[in-house]
OpenMM code with the backbone's topology and positions (N, CA, C; nanometers):
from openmm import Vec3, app, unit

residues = "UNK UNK UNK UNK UNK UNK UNK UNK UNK UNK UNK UNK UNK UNK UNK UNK UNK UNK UNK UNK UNK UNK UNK UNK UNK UNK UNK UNK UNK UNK UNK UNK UNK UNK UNK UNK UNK UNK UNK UNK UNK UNK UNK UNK UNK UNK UNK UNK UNK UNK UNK UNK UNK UNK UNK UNK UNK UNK UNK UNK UNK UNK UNK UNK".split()
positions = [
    Vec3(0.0849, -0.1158, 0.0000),
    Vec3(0.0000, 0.0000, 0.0000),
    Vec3(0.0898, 0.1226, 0.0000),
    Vec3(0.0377, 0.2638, -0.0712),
    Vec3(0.1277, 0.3492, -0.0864),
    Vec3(0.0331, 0.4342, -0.0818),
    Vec3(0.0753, 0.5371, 0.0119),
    Vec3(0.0087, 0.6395, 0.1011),
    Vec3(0.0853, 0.7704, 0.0161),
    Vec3(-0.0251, 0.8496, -0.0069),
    Vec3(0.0381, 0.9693, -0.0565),
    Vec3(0.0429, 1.1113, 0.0708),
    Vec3(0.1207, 1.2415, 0.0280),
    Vec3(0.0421, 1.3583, 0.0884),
    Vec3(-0.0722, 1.4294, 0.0897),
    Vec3(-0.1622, 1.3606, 0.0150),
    Vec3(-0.2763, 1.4301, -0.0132),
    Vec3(-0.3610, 1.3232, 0.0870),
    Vec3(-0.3284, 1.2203, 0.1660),
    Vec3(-0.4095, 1.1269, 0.2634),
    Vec3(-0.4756, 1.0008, 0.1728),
    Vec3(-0.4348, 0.9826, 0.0107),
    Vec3(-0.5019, 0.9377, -0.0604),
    Vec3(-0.4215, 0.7227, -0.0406),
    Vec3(-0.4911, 0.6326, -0.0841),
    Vec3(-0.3769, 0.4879, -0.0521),
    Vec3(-0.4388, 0.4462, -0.2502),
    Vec3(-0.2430, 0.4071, -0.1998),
    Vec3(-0.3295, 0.3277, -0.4013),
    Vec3(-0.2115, 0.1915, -0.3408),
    Vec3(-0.2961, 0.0917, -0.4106),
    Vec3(-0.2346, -0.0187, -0.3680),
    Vec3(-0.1704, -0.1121, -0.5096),
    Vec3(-0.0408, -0.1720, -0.4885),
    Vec3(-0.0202, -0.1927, -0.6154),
    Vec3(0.0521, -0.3459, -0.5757),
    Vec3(-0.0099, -0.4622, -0.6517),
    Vec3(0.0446, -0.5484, -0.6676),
    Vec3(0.1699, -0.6331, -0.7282),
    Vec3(0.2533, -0.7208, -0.6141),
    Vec3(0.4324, -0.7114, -0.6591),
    Vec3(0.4463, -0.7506, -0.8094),
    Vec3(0.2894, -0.8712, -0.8788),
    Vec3(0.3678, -0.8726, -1.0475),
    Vec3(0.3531, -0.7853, -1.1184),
    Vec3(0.2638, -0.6718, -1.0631),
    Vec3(0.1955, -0.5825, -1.1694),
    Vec3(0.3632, -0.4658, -1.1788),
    Vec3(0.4610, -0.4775, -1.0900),
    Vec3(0.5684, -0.3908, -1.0705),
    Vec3(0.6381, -0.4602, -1.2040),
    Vec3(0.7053, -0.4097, -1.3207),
    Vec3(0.8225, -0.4497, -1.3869),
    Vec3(0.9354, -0.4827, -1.3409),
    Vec3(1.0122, -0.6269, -1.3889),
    Vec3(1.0844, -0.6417, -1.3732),
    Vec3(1.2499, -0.5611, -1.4378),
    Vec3(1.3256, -0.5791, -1.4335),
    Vec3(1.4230, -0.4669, -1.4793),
    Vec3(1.5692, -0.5722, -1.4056),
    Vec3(1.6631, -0.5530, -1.4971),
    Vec3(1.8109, -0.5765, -1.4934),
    Vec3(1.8752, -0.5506, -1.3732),
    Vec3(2.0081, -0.5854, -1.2980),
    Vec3(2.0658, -0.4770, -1.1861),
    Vec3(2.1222, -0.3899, -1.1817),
    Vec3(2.1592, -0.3625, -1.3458),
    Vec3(2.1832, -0.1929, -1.4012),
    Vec3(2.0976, -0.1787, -1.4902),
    Vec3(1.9874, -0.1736, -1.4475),
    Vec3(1.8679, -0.0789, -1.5450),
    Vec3(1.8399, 0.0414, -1.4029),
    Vec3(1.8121, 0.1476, -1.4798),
    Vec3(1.7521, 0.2413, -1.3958),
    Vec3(1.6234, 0.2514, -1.3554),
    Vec3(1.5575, 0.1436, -1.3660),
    Vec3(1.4096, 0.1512, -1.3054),
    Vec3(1.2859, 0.2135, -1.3457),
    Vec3(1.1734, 0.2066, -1.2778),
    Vec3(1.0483, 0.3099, -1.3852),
    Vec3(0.9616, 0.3649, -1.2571),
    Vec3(0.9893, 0.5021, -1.2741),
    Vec3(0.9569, 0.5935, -1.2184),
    Vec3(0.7692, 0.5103, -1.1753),
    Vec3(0.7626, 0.5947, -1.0248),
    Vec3(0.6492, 0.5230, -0.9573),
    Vec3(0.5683, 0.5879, -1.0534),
    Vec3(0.5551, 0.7564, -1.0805),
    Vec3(0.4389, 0.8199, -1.1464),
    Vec3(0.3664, 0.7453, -1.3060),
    Vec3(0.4827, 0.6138, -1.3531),
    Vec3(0.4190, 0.5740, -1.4543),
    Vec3(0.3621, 0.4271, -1.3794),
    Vec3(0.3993, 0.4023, -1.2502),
    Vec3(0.2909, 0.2968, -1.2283),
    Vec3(0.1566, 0.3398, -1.1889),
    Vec3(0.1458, 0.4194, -1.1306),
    Vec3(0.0238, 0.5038, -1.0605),
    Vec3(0.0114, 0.6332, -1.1268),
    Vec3(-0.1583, 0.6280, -1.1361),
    Vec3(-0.2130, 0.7586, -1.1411),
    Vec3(-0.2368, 0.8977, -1.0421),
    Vec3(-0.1013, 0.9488, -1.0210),
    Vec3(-0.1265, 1.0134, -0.9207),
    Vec3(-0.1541, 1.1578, -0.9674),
    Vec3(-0.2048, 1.2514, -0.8698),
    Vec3(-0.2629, 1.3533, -0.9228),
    Vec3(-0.1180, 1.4870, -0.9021),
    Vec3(-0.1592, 1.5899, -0.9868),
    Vec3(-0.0268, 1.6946, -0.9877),
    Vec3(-0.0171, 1.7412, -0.8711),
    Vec3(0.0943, 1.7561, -0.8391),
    Vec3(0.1959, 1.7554, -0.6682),
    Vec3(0.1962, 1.6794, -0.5788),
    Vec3(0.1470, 1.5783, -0.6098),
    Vec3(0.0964, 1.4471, -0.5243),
    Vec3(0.2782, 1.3550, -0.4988),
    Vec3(0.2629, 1.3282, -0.3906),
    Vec3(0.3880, 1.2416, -0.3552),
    Vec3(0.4184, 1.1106, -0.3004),
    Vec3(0.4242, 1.0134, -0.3223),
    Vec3(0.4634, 0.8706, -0.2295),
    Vec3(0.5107, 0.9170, -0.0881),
    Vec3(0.4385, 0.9431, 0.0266),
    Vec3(0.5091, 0.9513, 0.1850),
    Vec3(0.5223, 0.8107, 0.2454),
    Vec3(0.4672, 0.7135, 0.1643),
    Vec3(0.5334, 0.5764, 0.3036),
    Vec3(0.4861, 0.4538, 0.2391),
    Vec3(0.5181, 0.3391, 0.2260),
    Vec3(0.4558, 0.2711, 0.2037),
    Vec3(0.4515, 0.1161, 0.2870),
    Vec3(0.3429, 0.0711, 0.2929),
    Vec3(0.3442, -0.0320, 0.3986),
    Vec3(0.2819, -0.2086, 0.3348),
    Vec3(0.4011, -0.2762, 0.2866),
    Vec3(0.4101, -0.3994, 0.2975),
    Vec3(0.2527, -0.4987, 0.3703),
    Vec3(0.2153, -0.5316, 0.2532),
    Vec3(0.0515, -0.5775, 0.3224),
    Vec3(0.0786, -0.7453, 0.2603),
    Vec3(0.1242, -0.8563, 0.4005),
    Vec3(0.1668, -0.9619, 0.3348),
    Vec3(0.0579, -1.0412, 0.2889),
    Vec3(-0.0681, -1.0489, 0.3572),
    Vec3(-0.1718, -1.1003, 0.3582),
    Vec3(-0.2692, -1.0272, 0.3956),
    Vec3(-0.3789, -1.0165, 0.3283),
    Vec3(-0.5164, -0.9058, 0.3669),
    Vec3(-0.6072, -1.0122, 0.4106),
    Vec3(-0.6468, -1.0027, 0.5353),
    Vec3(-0.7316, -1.0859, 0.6224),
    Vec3(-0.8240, -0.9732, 0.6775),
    Vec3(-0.9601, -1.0238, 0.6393),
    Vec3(-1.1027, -0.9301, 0.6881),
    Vec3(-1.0857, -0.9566, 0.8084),
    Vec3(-1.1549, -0.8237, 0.8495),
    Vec3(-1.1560, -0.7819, 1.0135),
    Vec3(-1.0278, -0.6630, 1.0650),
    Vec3(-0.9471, -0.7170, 0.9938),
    Vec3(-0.7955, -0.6498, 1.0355),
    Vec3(-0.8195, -0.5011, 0.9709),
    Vec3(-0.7670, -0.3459, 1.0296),
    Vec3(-0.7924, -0.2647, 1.0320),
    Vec3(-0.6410, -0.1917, 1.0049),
    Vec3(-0.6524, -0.1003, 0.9292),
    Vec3(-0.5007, 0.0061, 0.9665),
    Vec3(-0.5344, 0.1581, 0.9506),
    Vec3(-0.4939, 0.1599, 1.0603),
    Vec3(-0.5075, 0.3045, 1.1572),
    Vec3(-0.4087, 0.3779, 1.0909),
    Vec3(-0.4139, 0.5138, 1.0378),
    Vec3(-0.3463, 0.6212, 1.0021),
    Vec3(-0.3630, 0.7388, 1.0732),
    Vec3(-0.2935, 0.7966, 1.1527),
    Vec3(-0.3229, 0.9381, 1.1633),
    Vec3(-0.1893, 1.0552, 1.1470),
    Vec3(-0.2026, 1.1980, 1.1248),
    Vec3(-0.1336, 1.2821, 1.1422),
    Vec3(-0.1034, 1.3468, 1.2049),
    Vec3(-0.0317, 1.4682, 1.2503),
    Vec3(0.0559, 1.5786, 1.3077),
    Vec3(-0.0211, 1.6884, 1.2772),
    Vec3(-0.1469, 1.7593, 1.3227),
    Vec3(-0.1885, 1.8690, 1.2759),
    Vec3(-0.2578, 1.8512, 1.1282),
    Vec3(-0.3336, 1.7726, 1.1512),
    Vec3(-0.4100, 1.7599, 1.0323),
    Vec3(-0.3684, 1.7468, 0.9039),
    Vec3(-0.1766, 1.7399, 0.8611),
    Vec3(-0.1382, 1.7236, 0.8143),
    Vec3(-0.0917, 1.5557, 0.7200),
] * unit.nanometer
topology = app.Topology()
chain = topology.addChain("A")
for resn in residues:
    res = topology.addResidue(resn, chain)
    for name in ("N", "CA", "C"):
        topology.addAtom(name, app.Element.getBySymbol(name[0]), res)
């Protein structure tokens, strides 16, 4: 799961990521996700298994 600054989660699955060489330079997150203009990746959190019931709590610093 990948949490932006705007409070928004886009979740992206590990085959849907390209694979790439150990000297390739990689592909920018903004062409995996639709994110909106000034929008930023702040954290992202490893979801090994999604089991109903289970909950994740987010909060901020000043409404920020």
């Amino acid at each position: 799961m990948l949490f932006t600054n705007t409070g928004r989660v886009y979740r992206l699955k590990a085959y849907e990521i390209p694979e790439a060489s150990r000297t390739s330079r990689g592909t920018a997150i903004i062409n995996l996700l639709q994110l909106m203009p000034e929008e930023k990746i702040t954290a992202v959190i490893p979801i090994e298994e999604y089991k109903e019931g289970e909950d994740l709590f987010m909060s901020t610093k000043k409404g920020l």
